[in-house]
SERO-4910 file (N, C-alpha, C, O; in steps of 0.05 Angstrom, whole numbers):
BEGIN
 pado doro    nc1    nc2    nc3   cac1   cac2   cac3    cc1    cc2    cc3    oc1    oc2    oc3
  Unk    A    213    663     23    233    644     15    234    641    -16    213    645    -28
  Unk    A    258    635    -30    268    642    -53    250    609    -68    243    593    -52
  Unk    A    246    606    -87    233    582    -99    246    583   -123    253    604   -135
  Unk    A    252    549   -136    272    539   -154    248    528   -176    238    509   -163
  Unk    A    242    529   -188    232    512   -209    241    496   -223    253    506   -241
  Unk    A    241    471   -223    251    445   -232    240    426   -252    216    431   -251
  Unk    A    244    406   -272    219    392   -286    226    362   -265    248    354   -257
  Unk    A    200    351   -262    194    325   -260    184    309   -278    174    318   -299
  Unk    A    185    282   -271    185    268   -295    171    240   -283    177    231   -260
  Unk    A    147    225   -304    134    210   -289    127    197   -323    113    205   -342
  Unk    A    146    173   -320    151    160   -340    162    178   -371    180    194   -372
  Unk    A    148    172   -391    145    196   -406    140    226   -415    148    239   -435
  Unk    A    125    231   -395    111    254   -388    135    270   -363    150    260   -346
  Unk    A    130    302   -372    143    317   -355    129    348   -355    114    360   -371
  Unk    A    144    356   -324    126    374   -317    140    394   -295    151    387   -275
  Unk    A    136    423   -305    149    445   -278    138    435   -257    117    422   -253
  Unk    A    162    447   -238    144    442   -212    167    453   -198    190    444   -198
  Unk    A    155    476   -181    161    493   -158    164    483   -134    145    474   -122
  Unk    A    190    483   -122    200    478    -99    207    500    -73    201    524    -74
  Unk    A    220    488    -54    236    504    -35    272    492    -33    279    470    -24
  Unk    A    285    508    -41    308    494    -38    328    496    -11    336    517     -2
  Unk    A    334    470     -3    352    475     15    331    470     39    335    480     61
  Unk    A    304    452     31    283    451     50    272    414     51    283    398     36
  Unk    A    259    409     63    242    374     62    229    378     38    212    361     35
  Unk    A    231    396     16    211    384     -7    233    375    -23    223    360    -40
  Unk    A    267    376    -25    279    359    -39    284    332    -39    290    316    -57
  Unk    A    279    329    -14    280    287     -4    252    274    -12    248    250    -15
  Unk    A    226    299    -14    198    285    -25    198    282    -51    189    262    -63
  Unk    A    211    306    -64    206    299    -91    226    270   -108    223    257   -130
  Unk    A    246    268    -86    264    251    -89    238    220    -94    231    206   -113
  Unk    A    231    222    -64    214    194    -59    191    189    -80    184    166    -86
  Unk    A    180    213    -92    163    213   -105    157    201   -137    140    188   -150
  Unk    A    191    220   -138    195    221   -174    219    204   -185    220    198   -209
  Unk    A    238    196   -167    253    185   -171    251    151   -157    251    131   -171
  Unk    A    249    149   -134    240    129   -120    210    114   -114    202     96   -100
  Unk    A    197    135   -136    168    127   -148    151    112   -133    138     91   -139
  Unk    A    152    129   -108    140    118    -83    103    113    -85     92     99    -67
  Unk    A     92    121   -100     58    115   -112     61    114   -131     47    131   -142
  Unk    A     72    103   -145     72     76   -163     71     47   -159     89     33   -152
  Unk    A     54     42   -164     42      8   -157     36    -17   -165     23    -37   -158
  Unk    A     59     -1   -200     52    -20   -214     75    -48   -213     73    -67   -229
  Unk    A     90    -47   -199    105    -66   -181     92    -84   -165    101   -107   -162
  Unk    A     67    -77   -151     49   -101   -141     45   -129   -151     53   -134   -174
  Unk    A     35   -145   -136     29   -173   -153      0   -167   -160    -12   -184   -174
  Unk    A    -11   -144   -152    -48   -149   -154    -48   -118   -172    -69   -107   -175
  Unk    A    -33   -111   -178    -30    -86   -195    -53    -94   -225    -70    -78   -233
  Unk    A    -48   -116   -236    -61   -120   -254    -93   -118   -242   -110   -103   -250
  Unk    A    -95   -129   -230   -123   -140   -219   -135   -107   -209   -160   -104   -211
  Unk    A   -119    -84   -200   -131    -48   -196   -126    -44   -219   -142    -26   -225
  Unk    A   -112    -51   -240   -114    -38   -262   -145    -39   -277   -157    -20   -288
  Unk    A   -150    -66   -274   -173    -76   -292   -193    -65   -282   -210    -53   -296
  Unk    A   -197    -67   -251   -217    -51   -236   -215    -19   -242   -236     -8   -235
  Unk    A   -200     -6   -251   -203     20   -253   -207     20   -285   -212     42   -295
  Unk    A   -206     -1   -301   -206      3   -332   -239      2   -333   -255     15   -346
  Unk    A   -241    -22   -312   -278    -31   -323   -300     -7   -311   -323     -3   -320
  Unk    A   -286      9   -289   -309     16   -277   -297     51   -289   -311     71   -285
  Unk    A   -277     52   -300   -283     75   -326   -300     74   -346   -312     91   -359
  Unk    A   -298     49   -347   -313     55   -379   -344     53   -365   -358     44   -384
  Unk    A   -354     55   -351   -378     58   -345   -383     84   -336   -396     90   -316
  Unk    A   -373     98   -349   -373    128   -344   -369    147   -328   -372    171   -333
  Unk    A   -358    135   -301   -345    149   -287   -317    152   -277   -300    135   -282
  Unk    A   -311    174   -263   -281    178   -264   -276    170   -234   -291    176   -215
  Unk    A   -245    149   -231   -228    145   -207   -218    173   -184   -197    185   -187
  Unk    A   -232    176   -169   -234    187   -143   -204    181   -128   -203    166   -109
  Unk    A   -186    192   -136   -159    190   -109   -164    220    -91   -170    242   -101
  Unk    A   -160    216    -63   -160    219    -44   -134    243    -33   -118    230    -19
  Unk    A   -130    258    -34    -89    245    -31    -94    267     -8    -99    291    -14
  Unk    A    -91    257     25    -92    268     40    -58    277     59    -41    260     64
  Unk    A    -58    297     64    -32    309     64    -18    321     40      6    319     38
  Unk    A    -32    333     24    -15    330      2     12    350    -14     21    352    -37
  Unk    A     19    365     16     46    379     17     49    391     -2     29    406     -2
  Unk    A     65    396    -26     60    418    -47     56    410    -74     64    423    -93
  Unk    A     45    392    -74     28    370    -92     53    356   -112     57    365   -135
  Unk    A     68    337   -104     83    320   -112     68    293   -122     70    283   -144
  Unk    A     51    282    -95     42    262   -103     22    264   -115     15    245   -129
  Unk    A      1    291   -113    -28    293   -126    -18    292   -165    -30    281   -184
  Unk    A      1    303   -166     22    302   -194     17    280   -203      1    276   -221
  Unk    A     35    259   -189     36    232   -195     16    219   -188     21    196   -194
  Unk    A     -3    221   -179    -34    203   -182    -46    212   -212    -47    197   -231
  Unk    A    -54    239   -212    -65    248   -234    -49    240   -264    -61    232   -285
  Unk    A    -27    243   -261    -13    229   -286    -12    202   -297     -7    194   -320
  Unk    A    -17    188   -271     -5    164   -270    -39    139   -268    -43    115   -272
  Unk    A    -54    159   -262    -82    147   -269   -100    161   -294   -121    172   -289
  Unk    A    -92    160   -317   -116    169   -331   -135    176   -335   -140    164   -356
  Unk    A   -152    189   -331   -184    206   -324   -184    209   -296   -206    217   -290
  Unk    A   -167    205   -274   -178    209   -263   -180    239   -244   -171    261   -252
  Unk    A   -193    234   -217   -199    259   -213   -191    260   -186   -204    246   -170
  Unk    A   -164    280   -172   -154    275   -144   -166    295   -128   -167    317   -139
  Unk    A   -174    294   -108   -171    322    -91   -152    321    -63   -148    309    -42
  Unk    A   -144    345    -79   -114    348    -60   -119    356    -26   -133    377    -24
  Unk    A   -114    349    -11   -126    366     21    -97    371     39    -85    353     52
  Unk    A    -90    397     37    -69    408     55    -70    424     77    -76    447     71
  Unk    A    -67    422    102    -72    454    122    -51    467    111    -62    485     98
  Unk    A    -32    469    108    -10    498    121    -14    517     98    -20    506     77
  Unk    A    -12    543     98    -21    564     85      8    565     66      1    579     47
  Unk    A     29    560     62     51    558     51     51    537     28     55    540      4
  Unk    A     44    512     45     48    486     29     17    491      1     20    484    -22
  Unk    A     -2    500      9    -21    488    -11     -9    521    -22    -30    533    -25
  Unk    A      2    530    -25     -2    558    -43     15    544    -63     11    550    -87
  Unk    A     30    530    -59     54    518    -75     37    494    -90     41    490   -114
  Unk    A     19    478    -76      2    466    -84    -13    462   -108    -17    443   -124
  Unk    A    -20    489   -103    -35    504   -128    -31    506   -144    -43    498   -164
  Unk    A     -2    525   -144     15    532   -167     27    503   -182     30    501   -206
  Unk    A     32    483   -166     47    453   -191     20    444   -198     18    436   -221
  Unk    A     -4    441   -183    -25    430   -189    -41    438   -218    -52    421   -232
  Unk    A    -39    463   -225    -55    477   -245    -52    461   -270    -31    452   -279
  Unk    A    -75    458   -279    -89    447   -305    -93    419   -318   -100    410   -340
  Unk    A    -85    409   -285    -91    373   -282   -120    381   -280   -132    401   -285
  Unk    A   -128    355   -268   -166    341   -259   -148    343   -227   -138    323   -217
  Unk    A   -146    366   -216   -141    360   -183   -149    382   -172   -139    404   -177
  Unk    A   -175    378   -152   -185    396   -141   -164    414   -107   -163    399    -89
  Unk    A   -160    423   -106   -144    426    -83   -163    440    -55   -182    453    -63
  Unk    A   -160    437    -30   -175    440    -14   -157    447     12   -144    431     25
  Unk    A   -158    476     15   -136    480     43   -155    481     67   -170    499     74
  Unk    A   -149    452     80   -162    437    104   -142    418    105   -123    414     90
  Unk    A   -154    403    132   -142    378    138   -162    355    136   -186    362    134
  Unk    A   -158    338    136   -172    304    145   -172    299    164   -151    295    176
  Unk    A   -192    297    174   -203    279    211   -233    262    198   -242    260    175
  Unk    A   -239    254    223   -261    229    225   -296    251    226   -318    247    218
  Unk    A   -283    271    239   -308    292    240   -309    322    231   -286    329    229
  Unk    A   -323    339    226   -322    370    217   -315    384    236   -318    374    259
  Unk    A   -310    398    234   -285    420    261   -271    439    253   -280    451    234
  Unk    A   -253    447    261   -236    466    254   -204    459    267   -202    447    289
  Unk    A   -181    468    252   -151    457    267   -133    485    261   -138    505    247
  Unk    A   -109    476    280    -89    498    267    -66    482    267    -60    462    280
  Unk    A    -49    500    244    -13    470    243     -7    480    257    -15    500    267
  Unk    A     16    463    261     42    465    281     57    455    271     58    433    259
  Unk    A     77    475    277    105    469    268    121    454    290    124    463    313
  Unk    A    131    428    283    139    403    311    168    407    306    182    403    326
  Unk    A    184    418    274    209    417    288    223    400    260    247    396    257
  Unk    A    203    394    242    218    367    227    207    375    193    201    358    176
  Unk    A    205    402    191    213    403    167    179    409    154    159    401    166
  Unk    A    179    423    130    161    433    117    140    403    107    116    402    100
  Unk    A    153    389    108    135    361    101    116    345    128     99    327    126
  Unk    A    125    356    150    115    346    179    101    358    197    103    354    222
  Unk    A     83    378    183     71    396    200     47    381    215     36    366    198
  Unk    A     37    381    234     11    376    247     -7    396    250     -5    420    251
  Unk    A    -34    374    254    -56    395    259    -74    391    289    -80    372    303
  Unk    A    -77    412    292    -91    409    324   -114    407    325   -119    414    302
  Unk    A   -143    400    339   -161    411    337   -167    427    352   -161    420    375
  Unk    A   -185    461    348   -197    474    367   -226    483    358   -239    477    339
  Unk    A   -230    501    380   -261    498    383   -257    530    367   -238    544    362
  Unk    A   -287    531    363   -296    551    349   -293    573    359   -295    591    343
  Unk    A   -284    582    393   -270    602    409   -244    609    403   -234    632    403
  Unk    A   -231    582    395   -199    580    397   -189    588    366   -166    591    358
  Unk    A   -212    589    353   -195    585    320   -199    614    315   -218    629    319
  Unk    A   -168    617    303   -161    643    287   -157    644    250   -158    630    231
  Unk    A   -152    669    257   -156    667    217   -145    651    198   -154    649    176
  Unk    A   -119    637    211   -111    625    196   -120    593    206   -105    575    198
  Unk    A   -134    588    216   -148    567    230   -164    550    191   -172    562    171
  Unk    A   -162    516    196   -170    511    168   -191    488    173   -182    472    189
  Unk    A   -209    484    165   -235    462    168   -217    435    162   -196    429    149
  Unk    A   -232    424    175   -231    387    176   -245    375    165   -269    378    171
  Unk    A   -241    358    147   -262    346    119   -265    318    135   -250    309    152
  Unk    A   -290    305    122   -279    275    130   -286    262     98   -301    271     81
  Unk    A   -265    235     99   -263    227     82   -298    213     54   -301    211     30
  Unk    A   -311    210     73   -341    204     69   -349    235     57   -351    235     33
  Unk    A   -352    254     65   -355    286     57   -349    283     36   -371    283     24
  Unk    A   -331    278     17   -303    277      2   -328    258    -28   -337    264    -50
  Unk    A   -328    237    -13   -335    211    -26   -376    216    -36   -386    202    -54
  Unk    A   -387    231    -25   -413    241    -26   -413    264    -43   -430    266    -60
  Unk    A   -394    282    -39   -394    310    -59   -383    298    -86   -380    315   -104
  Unk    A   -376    274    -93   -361    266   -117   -370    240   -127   -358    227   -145
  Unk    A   -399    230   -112   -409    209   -120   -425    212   -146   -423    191   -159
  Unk    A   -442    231   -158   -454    225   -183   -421    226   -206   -420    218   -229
  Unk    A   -404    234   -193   -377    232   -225   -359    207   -218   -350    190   -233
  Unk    A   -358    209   -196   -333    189   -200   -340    167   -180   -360    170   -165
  Unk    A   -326    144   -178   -326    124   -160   -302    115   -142   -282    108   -155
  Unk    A   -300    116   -120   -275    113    -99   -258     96   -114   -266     77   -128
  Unk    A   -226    105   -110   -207     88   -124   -182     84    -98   -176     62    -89
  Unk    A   -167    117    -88   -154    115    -78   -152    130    -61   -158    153    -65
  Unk    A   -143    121    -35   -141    139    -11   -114    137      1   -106    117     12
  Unk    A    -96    167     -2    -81    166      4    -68    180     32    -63    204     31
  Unk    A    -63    168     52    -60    191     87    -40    188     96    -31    167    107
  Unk    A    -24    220     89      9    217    102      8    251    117     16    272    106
  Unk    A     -1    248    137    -18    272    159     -2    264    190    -16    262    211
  Unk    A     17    261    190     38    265    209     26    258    238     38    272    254
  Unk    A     13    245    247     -4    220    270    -34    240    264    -30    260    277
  Unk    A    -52    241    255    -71    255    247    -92    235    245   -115    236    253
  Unk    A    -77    212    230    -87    187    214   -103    167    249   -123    153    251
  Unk    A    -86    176    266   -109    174    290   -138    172    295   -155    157    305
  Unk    A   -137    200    283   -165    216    287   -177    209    265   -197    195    270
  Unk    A   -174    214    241   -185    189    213   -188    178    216   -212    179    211
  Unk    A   -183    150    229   -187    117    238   -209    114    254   -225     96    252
  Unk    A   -212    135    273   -222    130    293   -253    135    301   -262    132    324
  Unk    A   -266    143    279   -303    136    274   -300    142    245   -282    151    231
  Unk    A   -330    133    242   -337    140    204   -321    135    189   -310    149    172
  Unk    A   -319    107    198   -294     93    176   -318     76    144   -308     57    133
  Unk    A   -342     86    137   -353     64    122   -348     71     97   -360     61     78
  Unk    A   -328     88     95   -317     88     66   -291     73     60   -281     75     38
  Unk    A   -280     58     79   -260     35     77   -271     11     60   -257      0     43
  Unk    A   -296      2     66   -304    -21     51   -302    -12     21   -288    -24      5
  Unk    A   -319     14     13   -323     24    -10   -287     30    -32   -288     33    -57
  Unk    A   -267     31    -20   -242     42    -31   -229     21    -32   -226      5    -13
  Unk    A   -216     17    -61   -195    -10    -64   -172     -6    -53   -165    -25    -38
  Unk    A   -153     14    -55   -138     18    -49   -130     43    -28   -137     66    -34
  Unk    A   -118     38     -8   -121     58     18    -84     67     28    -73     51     42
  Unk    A    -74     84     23    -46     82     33    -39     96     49    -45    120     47
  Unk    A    -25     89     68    -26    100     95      5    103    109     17     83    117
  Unk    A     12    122    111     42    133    129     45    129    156     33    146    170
  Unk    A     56    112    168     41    107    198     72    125    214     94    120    205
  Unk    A     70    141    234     74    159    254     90    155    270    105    173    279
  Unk    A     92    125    280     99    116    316    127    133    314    132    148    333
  Unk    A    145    131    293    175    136    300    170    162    302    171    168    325
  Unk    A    163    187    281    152    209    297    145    211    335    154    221    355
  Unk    A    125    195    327    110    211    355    104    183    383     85    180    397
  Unk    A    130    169    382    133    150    404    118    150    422    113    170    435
  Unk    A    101    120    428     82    115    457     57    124    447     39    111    458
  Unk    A     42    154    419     18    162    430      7    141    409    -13    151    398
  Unk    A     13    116    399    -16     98    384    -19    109    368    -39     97    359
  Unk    A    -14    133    345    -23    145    332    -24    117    303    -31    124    280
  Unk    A    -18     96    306    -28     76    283    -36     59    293    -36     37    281
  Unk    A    -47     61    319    -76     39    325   -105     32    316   -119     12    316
  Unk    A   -107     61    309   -137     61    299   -137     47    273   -151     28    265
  Unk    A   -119     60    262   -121     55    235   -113     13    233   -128     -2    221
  Unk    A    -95      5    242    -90    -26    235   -113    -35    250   -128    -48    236
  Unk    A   -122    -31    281   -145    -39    285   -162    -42    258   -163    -62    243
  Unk    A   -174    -22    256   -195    -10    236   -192    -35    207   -209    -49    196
  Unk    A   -169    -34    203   -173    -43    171   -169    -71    171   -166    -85    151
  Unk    A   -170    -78    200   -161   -108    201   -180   -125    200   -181   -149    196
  Unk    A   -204   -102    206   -241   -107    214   -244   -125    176   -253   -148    172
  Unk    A   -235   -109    159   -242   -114    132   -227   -135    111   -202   -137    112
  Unk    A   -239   -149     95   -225   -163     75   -201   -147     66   -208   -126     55
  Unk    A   -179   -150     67   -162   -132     54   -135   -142     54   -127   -151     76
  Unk    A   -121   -142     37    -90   -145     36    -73   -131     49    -90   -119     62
  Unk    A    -51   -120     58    -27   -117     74     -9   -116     59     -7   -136     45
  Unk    A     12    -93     56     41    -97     48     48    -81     51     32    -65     60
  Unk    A     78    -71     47     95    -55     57    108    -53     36    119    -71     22
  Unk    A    105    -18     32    107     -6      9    131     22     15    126     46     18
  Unk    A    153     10     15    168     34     31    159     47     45    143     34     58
  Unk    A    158     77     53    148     83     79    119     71     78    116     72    103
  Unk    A     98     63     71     73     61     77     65     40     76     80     25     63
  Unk    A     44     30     86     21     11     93     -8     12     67    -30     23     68
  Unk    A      5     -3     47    -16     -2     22    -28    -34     28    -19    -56     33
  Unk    A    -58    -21     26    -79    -48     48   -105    -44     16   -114    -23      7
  Unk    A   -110    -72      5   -119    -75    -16   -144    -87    -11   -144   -107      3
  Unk    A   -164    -79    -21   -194    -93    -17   -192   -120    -34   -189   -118    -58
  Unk    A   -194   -144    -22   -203   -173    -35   -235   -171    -46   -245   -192    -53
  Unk    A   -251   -147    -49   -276   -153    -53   -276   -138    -85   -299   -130    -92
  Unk    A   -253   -133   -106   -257   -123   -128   -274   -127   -138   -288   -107   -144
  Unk    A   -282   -149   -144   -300   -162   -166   -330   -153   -159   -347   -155   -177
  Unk    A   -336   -143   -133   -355   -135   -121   -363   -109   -110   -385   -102   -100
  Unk    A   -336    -90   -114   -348    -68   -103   -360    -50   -140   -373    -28   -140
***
């Protein structure tokens, strides 16, 4: 497929970035860069993550974003830009999307990682459901079932242990097409530890299967704020001053 190179733009700052035209990465980059969909500084508690990410920089370590799903790195773009030192790792399955990944990603602080996100280690393969290069799913199979293009399952704790002597949890971002299921649904103890958690919830996709039960269950267990952040569910830790 033919690719367009375009600049984006994230306040001041601008930057190439390789697309598919005539595909779902023109309506993301739309949401992203224009409709500045992870940007948060619109919040009422925006000040209050700012300061938390100012104080617990200057103690020498760097803000940890998460950015799970991260399609051909639109939003890993705009985290990395848009947070200062910090340090994202990007996590994509489809063998298409993170190659593109790569290529807009280069010469930020963003580690990139072609896998998916679940609750446990495993192995998956995408699937294509029908709705566009931004909506792919992942399956899980067994170590019989998986082929070469078959991609490991990280869990978010994994993530948060390989990056604990540099940095300290800031943001977790999961837009993994009902996936966020299987995330929710054990080895959640890095929810307490993360201020900020943002989450794409599924049902209209994938009608009847619960695929955002785990997760509101889950975070409802914790001190945390609630709001509705165009498409997503941005859920804020009340324990700043303490984590």
């Amino acid at each position: 497929m033919d690719l367009v190179k375009g600049r984006v733009h994230l306040g001041p700052m601008t930057r190439d970035f390789w697309f598919r035209p005539d595909t779902s990465d023109g309506p993301m980059l739309q949401q992203i860069f224009v409709q500045n969909e992870y940007n948060f500084d619109h919040l009422a508690r925006y000040p209050e993550l700012k300061d938390y990410y100012d104080r617990k920089s200057a103690q020498g370590k760097r803000g940890l974003i998460v950015d799970g799903g991260a399609n051909i790195g639109a939003s890993a773009v705009a985290f990395a830009l848009g947070w200062s030192g910090s340090r994202v790792t990007a996590i994509e399955p489809d063998k298409g999307n993170f190659k593109l990944l790569t290529s807009n990603t280069g010469g930020l602080s963003i580690t990139c990682v072609h896998g998916a996100l679940a609750a446990s280690p495993g192995k998956a393969k995408v699937v294509d459901i029908g709705h566009g290069e931004w909506a792919y799913q992942t399956q899980r199979v067994t170590d019989a079932e998986a082929e070469d293009d078959s991609v490991p399952y990280i869990t978010i704790d994994e993530i948060f242990r390989n990056n604990a002597k540099r940095c300290f949890p800031f943001i977790v971002k999961i837009d993994i097409e009902g996936a966020e299921a299987d995330v929710f649904s054990a080895n959640t103890d890095w929810i307490a530890a993360t201020p900020l958690i943002v989450v794409e919830p599924h049902d209209w996709l994938m009608p009847k299967a619960g695929t955002s039960r785990a997760f509101l269950r889950c975070l409802a267990e914790h001190d945390r704020d609630f709001l509705i952040c165009g498409e997503n569910i941005c859920s804020i830790s009340n324990q700043l001053t303490t984590l």
